[in-house]
C-alpha positions as a printed Julia matrix, in Angstrom:
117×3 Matrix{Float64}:
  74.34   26.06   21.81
  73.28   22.83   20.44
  71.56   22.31   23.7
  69.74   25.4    23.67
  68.36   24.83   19.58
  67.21   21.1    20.96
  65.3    22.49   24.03
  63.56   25.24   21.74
  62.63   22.33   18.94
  61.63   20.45   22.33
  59.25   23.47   23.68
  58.3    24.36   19.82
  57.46   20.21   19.38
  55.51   20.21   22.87
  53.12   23.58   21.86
  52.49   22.03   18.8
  51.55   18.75   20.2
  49.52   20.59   22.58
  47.62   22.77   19.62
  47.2    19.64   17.47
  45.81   17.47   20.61
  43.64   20.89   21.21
  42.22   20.7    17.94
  41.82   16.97   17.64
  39.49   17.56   20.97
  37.66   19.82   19.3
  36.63   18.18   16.13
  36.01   14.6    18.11
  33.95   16.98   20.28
  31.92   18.59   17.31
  31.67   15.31   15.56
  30.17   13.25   18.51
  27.54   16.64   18.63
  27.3    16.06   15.07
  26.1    12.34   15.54
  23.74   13.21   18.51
  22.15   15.44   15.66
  21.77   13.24   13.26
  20.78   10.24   15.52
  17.86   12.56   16.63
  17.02   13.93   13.2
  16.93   10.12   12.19
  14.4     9.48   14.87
  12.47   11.66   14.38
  12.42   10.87   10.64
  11.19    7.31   12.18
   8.97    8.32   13.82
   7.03   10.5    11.57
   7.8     7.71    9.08
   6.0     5.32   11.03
   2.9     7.95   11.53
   2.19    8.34    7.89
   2.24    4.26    7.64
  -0.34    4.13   10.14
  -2.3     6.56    8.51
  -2.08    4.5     5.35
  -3.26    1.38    6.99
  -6.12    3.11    8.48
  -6.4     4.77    4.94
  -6.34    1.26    2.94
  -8.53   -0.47    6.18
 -11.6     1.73    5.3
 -11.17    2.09    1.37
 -11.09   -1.71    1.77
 -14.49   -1.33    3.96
 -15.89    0.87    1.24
 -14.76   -1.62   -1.24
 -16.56   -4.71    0.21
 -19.57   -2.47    0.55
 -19.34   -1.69   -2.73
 -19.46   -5.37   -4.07
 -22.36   -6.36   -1.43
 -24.48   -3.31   -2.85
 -23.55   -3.78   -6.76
 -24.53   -7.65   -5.96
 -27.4    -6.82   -4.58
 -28.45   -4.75   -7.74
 -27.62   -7.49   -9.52
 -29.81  -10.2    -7.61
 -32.56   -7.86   -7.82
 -32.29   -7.19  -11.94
 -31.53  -10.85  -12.46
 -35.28  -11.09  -10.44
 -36.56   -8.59  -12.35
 -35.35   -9.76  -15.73
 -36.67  -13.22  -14.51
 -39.96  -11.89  -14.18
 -40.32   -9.95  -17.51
 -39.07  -13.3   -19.32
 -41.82  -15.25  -17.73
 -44.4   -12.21  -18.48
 -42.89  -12.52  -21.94
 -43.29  -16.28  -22.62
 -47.05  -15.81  -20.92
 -47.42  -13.39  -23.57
 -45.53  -15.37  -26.55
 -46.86  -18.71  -25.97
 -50.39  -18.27  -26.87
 -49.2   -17.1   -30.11
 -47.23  -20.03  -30.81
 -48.56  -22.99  -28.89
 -51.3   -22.92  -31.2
 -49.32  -23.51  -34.06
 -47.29  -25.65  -32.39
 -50.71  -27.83  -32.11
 -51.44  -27.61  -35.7
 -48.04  -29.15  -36.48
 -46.87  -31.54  -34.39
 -43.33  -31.97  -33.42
 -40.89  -34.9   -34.47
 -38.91  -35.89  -31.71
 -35.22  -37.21  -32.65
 -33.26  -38.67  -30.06
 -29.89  -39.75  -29.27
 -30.19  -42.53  -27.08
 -29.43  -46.31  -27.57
 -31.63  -48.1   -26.0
């Protein structure tokens, strides 16, 4: 009798084994499929990820173009109303210095210096 109980705990102990190995096969199994998943989602995620940083060097590359374009034509307004504003201060003084070079005649001008000599 005691035989008998120790081979049924024996054949009992073995199915279970086998059932427990069984399912340990099948989670590793849908764990490494698991992994294969995300490996792939995560290159793909890469992938894309690297994409849109292209795109936003090219992006930055021609707003920087724009930009430098940008300067060179506000700097070239600027030359041309610092010339323009040149010329209307000369017109000016042509216009202002009769007036006052003749009264600068009548009275002359003491010049005080600085310098040792």
């Amino acid at each position: 009798a005691e035989k008998e109980r120790n081979r049924i705990l024996l054949e009992n102990s073995s199915q279970k084994v086998k059932e427990l190995n069984q399912i340990n096969a099948t989670r590793e199994q849908s764990s490494r499929t698991r992994i294969t998943e995300l490996q792939k989602e995560l290159k793909s995620r890469e992938e894309q990820s690297a994409k849109e940083i292209s795109e936003l060097k090219k992006q930055l590359a021609n707003q920087e173009i724009q930009f430098k374009q940008q300067v060179e034509q506000l700097q070239s307004s600027l030359d041309v109303l610092r010339e323009e504003n040149k010329k209307l201060n000369q017109k000016l003084s042509q216009k202002l210095n009769p007036i006052v070079v003749p009264e600068m005649k009548k009275e002359p001008l003491e010049v005080e210096s600085d310098e040792i000599d």
